[in-house]
N, C-alpha and C positions, 0 to 999 in steps of 0.2 A: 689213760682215759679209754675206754671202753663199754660193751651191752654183753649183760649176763641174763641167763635163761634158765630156767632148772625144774626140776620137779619131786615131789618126793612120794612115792603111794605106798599101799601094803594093799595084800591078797582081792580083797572084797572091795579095790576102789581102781578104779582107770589107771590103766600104766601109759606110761609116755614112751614110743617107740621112738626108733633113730630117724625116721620121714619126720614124725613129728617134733621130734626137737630141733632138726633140721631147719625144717620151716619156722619154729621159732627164733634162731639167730640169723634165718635171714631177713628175718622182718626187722634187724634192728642189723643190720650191715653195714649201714652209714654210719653208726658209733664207732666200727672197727673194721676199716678195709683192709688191714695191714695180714692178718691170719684170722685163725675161725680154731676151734678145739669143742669135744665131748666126749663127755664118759658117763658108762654106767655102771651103777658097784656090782651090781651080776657079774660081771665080767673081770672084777677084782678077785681073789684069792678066796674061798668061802662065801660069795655073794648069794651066789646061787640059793644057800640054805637060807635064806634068812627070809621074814615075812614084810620087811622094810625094804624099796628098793629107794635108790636115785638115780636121777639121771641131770648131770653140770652140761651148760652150754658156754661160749663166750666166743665174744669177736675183739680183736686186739684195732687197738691205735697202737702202735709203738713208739714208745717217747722215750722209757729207761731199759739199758743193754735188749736193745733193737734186735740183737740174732737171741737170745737165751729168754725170751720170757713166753714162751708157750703156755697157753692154759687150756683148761684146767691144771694146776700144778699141785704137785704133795710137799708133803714133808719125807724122812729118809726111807722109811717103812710102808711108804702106802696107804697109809692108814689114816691119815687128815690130806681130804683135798679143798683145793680154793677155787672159785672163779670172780673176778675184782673188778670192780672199773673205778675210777679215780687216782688217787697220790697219796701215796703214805711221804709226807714232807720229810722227817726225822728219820729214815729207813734205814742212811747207814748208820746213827747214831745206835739205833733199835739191832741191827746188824751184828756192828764191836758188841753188845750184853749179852745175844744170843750165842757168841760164836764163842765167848768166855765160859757160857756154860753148858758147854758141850755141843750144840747144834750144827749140824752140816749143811752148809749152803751148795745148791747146784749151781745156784746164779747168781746176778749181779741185779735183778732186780725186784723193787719195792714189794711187788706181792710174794717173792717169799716167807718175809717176815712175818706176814698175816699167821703162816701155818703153824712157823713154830712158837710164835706166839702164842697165840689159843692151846700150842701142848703145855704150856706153862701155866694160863691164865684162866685157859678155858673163856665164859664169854666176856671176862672181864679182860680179854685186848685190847679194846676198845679204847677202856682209859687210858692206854700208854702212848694212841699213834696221833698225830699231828697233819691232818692232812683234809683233804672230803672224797668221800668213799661211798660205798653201797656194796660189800660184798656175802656171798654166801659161804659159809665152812659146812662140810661133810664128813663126818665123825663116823667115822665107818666099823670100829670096835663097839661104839655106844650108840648106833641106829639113830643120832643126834643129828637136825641141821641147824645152823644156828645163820642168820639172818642180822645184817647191822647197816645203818644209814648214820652219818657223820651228825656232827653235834649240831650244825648250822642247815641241814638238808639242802646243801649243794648239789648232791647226788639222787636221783629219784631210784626210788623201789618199790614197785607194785607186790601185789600177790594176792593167791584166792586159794581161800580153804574150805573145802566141803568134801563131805563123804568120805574120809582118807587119804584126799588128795590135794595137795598144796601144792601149786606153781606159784613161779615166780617170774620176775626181768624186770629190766631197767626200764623197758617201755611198756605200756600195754596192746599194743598190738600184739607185740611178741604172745603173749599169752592168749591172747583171742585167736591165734593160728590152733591153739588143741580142740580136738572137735566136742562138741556139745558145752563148751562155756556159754552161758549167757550170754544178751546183748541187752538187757530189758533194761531200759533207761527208769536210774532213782528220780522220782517226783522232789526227796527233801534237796538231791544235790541240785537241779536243775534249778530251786529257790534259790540254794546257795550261791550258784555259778551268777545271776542276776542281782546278789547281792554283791558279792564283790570283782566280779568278772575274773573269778578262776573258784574251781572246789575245791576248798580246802580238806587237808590232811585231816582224818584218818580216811575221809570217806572219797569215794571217785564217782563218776557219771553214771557208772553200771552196777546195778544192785551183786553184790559179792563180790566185787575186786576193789579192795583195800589198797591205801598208800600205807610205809611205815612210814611214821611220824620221826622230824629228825632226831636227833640224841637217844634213837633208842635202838635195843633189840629183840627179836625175837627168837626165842627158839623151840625150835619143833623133836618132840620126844614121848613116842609111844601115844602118836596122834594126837596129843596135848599142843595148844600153839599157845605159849605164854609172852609178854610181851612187858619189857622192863624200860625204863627211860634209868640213862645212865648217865645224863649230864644234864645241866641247866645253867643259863646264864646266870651270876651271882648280881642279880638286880634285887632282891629281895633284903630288906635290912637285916644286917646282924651288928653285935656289938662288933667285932674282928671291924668291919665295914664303917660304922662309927669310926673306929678308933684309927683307923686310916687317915679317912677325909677328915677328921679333926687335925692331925697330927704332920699330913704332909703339906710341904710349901707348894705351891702353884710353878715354881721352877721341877721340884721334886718330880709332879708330876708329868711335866713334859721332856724330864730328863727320861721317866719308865717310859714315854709312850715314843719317843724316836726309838729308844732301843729296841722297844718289843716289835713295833713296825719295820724296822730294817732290819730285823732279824727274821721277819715274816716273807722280806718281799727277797732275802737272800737263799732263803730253803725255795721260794718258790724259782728260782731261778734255775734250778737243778733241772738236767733236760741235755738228753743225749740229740738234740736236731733243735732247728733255729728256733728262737723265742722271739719276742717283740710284745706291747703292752696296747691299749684304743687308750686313744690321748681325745677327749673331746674336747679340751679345752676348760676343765672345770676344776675344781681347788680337790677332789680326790682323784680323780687320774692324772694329774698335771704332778701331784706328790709321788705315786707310786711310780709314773714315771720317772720323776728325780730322783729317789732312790734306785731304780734300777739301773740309771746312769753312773749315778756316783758308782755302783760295785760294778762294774763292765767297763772291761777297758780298751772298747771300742761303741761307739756310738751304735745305741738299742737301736729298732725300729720299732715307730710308734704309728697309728693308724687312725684317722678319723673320717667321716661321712660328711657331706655336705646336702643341700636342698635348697629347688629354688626358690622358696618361698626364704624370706629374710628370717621371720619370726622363728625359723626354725632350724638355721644354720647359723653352726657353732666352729665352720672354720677358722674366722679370723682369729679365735679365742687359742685354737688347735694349734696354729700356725706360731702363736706369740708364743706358746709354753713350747713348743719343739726349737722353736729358734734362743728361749730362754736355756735350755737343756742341753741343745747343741745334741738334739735327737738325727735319727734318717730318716725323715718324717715322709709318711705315703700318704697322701689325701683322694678321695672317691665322691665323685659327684653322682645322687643319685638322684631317678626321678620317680617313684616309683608309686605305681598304681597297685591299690589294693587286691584290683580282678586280680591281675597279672600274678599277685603275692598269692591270693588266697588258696588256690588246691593244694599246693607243697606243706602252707602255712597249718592247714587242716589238718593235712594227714599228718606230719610229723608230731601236732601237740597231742595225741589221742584225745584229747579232750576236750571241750571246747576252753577256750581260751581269748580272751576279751581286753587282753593290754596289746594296741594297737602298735605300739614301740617294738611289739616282735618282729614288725617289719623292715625296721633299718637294721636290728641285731641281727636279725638271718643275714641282709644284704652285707654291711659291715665284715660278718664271719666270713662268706664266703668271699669276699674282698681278701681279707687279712689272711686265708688257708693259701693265696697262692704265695705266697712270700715267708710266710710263719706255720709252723705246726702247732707250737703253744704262744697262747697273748696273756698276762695279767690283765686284772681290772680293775675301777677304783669301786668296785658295788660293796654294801654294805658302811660307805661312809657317811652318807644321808641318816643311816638309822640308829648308829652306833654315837654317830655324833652331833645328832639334832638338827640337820642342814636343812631339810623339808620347810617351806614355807608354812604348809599348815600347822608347824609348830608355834608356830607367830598365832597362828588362830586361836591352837589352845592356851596358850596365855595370858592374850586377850582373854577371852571367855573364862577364864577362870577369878579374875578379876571380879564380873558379873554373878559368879556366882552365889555373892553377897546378899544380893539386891532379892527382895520378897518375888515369890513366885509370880504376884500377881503383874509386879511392875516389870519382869521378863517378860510378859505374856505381852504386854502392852508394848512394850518396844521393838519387840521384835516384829509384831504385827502390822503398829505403823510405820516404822520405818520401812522396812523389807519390803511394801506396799507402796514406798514414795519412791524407789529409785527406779530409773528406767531400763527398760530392761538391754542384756547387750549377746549380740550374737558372737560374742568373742571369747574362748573358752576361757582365756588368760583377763580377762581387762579388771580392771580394779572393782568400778561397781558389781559386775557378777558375783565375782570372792566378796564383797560384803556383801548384797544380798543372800547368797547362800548363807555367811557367817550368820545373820541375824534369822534366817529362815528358824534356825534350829535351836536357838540361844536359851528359848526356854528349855530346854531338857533337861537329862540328870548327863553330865559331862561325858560319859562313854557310852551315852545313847547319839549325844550328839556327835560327836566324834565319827562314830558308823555313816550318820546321814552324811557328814563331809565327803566321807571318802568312798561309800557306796554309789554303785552304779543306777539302782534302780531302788528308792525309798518301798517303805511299807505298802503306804496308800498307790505309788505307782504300781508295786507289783500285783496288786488286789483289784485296780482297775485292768492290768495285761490278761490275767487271767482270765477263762472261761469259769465258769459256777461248777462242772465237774470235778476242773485241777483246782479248784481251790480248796474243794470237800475232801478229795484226794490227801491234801495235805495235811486238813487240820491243823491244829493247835501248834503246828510245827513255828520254831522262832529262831531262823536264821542268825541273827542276830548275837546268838549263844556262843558263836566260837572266838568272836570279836569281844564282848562283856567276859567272856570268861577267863580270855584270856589277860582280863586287868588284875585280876585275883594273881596272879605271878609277882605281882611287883605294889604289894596293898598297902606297903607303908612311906612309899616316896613320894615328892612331887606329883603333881599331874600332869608336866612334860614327861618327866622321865618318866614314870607308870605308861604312858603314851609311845615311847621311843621305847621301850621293853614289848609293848604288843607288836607294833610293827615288825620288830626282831622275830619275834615267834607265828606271826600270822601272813606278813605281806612278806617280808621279805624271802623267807622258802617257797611259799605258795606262788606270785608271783614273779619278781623280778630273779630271782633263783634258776626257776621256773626255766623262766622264758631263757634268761642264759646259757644254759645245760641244753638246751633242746635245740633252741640258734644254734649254738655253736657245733654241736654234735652232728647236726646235721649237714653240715661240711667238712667233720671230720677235724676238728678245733680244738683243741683244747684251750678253756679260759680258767685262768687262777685270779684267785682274789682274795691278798694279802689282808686284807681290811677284817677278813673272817676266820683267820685264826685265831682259835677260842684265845689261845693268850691275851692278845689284841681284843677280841670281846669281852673276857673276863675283866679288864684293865679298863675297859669303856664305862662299863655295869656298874663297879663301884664308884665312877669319879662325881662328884658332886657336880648338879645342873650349870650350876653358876661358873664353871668351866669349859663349858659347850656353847651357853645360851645365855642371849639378851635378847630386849625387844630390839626388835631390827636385825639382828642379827645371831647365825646359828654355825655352827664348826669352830666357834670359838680357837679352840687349844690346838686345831687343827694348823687352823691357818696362822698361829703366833709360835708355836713349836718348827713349821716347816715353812716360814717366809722367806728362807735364802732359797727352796723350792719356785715360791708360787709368786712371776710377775707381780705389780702390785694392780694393775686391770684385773686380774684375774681375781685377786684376793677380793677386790669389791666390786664383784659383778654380781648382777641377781642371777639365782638357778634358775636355768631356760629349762632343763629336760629334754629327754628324747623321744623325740615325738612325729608325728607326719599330718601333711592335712588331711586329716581324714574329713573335718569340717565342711570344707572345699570341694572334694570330689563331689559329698555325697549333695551340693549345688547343683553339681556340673555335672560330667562326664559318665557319672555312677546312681545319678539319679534313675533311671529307669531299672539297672540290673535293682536295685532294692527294691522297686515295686514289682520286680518279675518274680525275684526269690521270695520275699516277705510274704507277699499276698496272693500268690500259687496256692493253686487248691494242697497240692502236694505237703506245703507249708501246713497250711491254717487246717488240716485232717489230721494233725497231729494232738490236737487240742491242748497246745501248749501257749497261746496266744490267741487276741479277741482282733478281729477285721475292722472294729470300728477303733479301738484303739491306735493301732500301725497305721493307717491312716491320717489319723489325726497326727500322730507323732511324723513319721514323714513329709503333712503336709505346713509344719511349724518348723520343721527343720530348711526345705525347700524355699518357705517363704522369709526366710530370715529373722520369722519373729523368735523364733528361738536356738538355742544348739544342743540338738540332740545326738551328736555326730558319736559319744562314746555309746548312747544308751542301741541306737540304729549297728553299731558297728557289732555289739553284744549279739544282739539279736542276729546278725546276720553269720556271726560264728556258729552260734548254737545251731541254726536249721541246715548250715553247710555241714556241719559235722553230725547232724543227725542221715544224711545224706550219704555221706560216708562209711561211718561205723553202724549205723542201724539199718540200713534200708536192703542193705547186702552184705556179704561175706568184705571184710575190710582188706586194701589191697594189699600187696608187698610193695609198690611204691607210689609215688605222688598221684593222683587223678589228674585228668584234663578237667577244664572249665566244664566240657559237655558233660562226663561223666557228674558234675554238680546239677546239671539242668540249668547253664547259664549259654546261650547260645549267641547274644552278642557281646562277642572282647571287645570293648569298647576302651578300652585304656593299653597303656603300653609303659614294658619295663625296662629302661636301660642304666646300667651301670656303666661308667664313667670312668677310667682311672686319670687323675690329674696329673702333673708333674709335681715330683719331691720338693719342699719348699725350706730344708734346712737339712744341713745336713751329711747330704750324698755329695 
């Protein structure tokens, strides 16, 4: 695990000096404290002559053979370099094929396989490695760079190309250190970012700096930047797919899916320095814990967070699966205030970023870096295998979609009109009012309102009459419906659990993973997301996963000598914080200091009488607006940051935000081990 930097120009476009590449891998020094490395092909054998240059940055974690993995690294000749960040899982497998035919290994670790692979594959590597990655290759015979991000986008990879000059890195700060990149904030992403509180892939917050979307690559040749997707989940019907789910027994398939999952959580286990797994206490960490137990044959350490509010501590749950495990189980009490969270929280996301849960994942990570260098995780078992409650929703609703348009219109109307309302983000009548809010739609319009931050008509009332002309025609909405076209012939749960894969899951809970944890130096794996395991997910028939009431099906009847039986029939809590709460209390004024500052609202990205209104419903308990307030107060912190001045090399103080009273406080807690040690 690691931050890569790079650049590539020719004669007539901006060259990237050694200050300035400098500065770009120290802007990402917290992905790799361990070493730092750069190169420029100038400087290689014949570089000189040539009207293409590069220039490779990186900064190591060190996790595989600790003394021998310097980067940038080649292959034998010099002539293919890498810089990596992530895990090739199968490396030595990849290893024994390369060294069969004929390849010279310097080292022992995972990124060298990258180079000689590409001598073989060129950019078709990609399909042979096992793992999540984001690396760059420099083809210094063929003026080539070629660019890849893993199947699942685990791994994040910016980049901006204009005028003959393409950079790159795993962060965007990293790249905003070259002088004269833009800052100018996109209008369509800032919809976006309100739509689902993160921007989604391809696009980012700054007009010309691009995400690579996951499963693909890019490669750059003769100032051409082409751009392929090399993988896909196989949710899409085929006959092959038919003739599966026809054909295998329901033992069949939980015999494939223990194997492929403990084959998943036994590659991730590879790791030259201590490993340990976040046990929240939930039916997918409480699994990957078990299997990591079962293959170690000394008790894992496993990790979870707690909170004082009830609603939102999942120790007791932690405590049963590590004592079920016969885990070394570390638990952390936190209490933690958003002030306190949010300068580090900013800086580190480049973007803004709106899933408030980034808050215990930072705190957690940096809990779990002082004991562990690498953790597993159970993410990706919610989407792979229908756990989300809002899949209850779409099921429901799908039901209804029988009924004449006009008689949805009518029920949703009066219903959704008779329940009272609740200032409780969780409580039952909410979730049915929202449910019936939206019933009349066409099913993946409503779907969006479910799990969108900020509907149509709200974002059209936030808006000033400027940004809204600004936008035009623009329909946020498009990366979410388009992406049901992936998956056109299945159910409408699974069509549903296939967007989620391609939209939330990289965008944000990926997201916020990779960036938590990097930013302590952490490495997090997540068995769950081995394409094999996804692949094996994609094809299984719904009625495998899901019933009403009930979602992880195969999950929890495949791996119940795992998972207590509390556990197996607990509802999904999620991780979450009061943010409801604060903004009651303690946080109530920093929101009217930040929101409705002149500073604020001369942005013309929101209306005075709106945030008002919204704060003063939120305050008063008539309503909970605590996700839509928390959005907003990321966006104008991180306008704050990255637009208002040169963006820093490391966290800001509250003051450098313009928040002048800390009115909250962060302390992190470690408990005593409660099985185990």
């Amino acid at each position: 695990m690691c931050g890569i930097a790079g650049a590539v120009w020719n004669r007539s476009s901006g060259a990237v000096d050694r200050s300035t590449l400098g500065q770009m891998i120290a802007a990402i020094q917290h992905r790799g404290p361990d070493d730092y490395g750069m190169l420029f092909s100038q400087e290689l054998p014949g570089g000189n002559e040539s009207a293409v240059q590069c220039a490779l940055g990186h900064r190591r974690l060190s996790i595989i053979d600790l003394g021998g993995g310097h980067q940038p690294l080649s292959n034998e000749d010099g002539t293919v370099w890498t810089v990596f960040n992530g895990e090739i899982y199968n490396y030595r497998e990849l290893r024994e094929e390369l060294l069969q035919r004929g390849h010279r290994f310097q080292t022992s670790t995972d990124t060298e396989v990258i180079v000689h692979l590409y001598e073989e594959l060129g950019a078709r590597c990609v399909e042979r490695m096992r793992g999540m990655f984001a690396f760059a290759v420099w083809d210094q015979k063929h003026r080539r760079l070629l660019l890849a991000r893993d199947r699942m986008g685990q791994k994040p990879l910016y980049y901006r190309h204009d005028n003959g000059q393409l950079l790159f890195a795993s962060e965007m700060k990293a790249i905003l250190q070259v002088p004269g990149v833009s800052r100018e904030i996109d209008p369509k992403a800032v919809d976006l970012f309100l739509t689902y509180q993160y921007v989604p892939h391809p696009d980012s917050i700054l007009k010309g700096m691009r995400k690579l979307p996951p499963g693909h690559v890019a490669v750059l040749e003769n100032d051409h930047l082409s751009l392929q997707r090399y993988w896909t989940a196989p949710y899409a019907e085929t006959t092959e797919v038919q003739n599966e789910r026809s054909m295998w027994s329901v033992k069949k398939w939980q015999s494939e899916l223990r194997e492929t999952l403990t084959e998943a959580v036994r590659l991730r286990m590879r790791s030259d320095v201590p490993i340990g797994a976040f046990l929240s206490g939930g039916v997918d960490s409480t699994i990957i814990s078990g299997l990591m137990q079962s293959l170690s044959p000394h008790p894992i350490h496993t990790f979870s967070m707690g909170f004082p509010q009830a609603e939102y501590d999942e120790r007791s749950f932690a405590r049963l699966a590590a004592a079920h495990l016969k885990t070394d189980h570390h638990e952390f009490m936190v209490e933690p205030s958003a002030l306190a969270s949010l300068p580090s929280l900013i800086w580190h996301f480049d973007e803004p970023f709106g899933d408030s849960s980034a808050i215990p994942t930072m705190a957690l990570s940096e809990a779990t870096r002082q004991i562990v260098k690498v953790a597993l995780s159970g993410d990706g078992g919610d989407e792979l295998f229908a756990g989300y409650m809002r899949y209850q929703a779409v099921g429901l609703a799908g039901r209804t979609d029988r009924f004449p348009g006009w008689m949805k219109s009518i029920l949703g109307w009066n219903c959704w009109q008779r329940i009272p309302t609740s200032t409780r983000q969780r409580a039952p009548g909410r979730r049915i009012k929202r449910f019936l809010q939206a019933i009349s739609q066409t099913p993946e319009r409503r779907y969006l309102r479910w799990i969108g931050i900020f509907d149509d008509e709200s974002r059209q009332d936030l808006y000033p009459a400027p940004f809204r002309q600004e936008l035009g025609d623009f329909d946020s909405s498009r990366f979410v419906v388009d992406a049901y076209q992936a998956c056109p012939d299945r159910d409408f749960v699974t069509r549903t659990t296939c967007v989620d894969t391609l939209t939330y899951l990289p965008c944000d809970i990926l997201t916020k993973v990779d960036i938590a944890s990097m930013a302590y130096a952490l490495e997090a794996r997540s068995p769950f997301l081995d394409h094999r395991v996804v692949e094996l997910a994609a094809r299984m028939p719904i009625e495998l996963k899901f019933a009403p009431g009930r979602g992880k099906k195969i999950l929890i009847e495949t791996f119940a000598d795992l998972i207590p039986p509390a556990i197996q029939n607990r509802k999904k809590m999620g991780f979450g914080v009061p943010i409801d709460h604060w903004f009651r209390k303690e946080l109530t004024g920093m929101l009217r200091q930040v929101l409705l500052s002149d500073r604020c609202l001369s942005r013309g990205l929101m209306r005075r009488e709106f945030l008002e209104g919204l704060i003063r419903e939120h305050v008063s308990g008539h309503w909970d607006h605590a996700y839509r307030l928390w959005n907003l107060l990321c966006l104008e912190c991180w306008c704050r940051v990255y637009v208002d001045g040169p963006p820093p090399l490391s966290p800001p103080s509250l003051s450098d935000l313009g928040i002048i009273e800390a009115t909250g406080s962060n302390t992190l807690k470690r408990a005593v081990a409660t099985s185990g040690s």
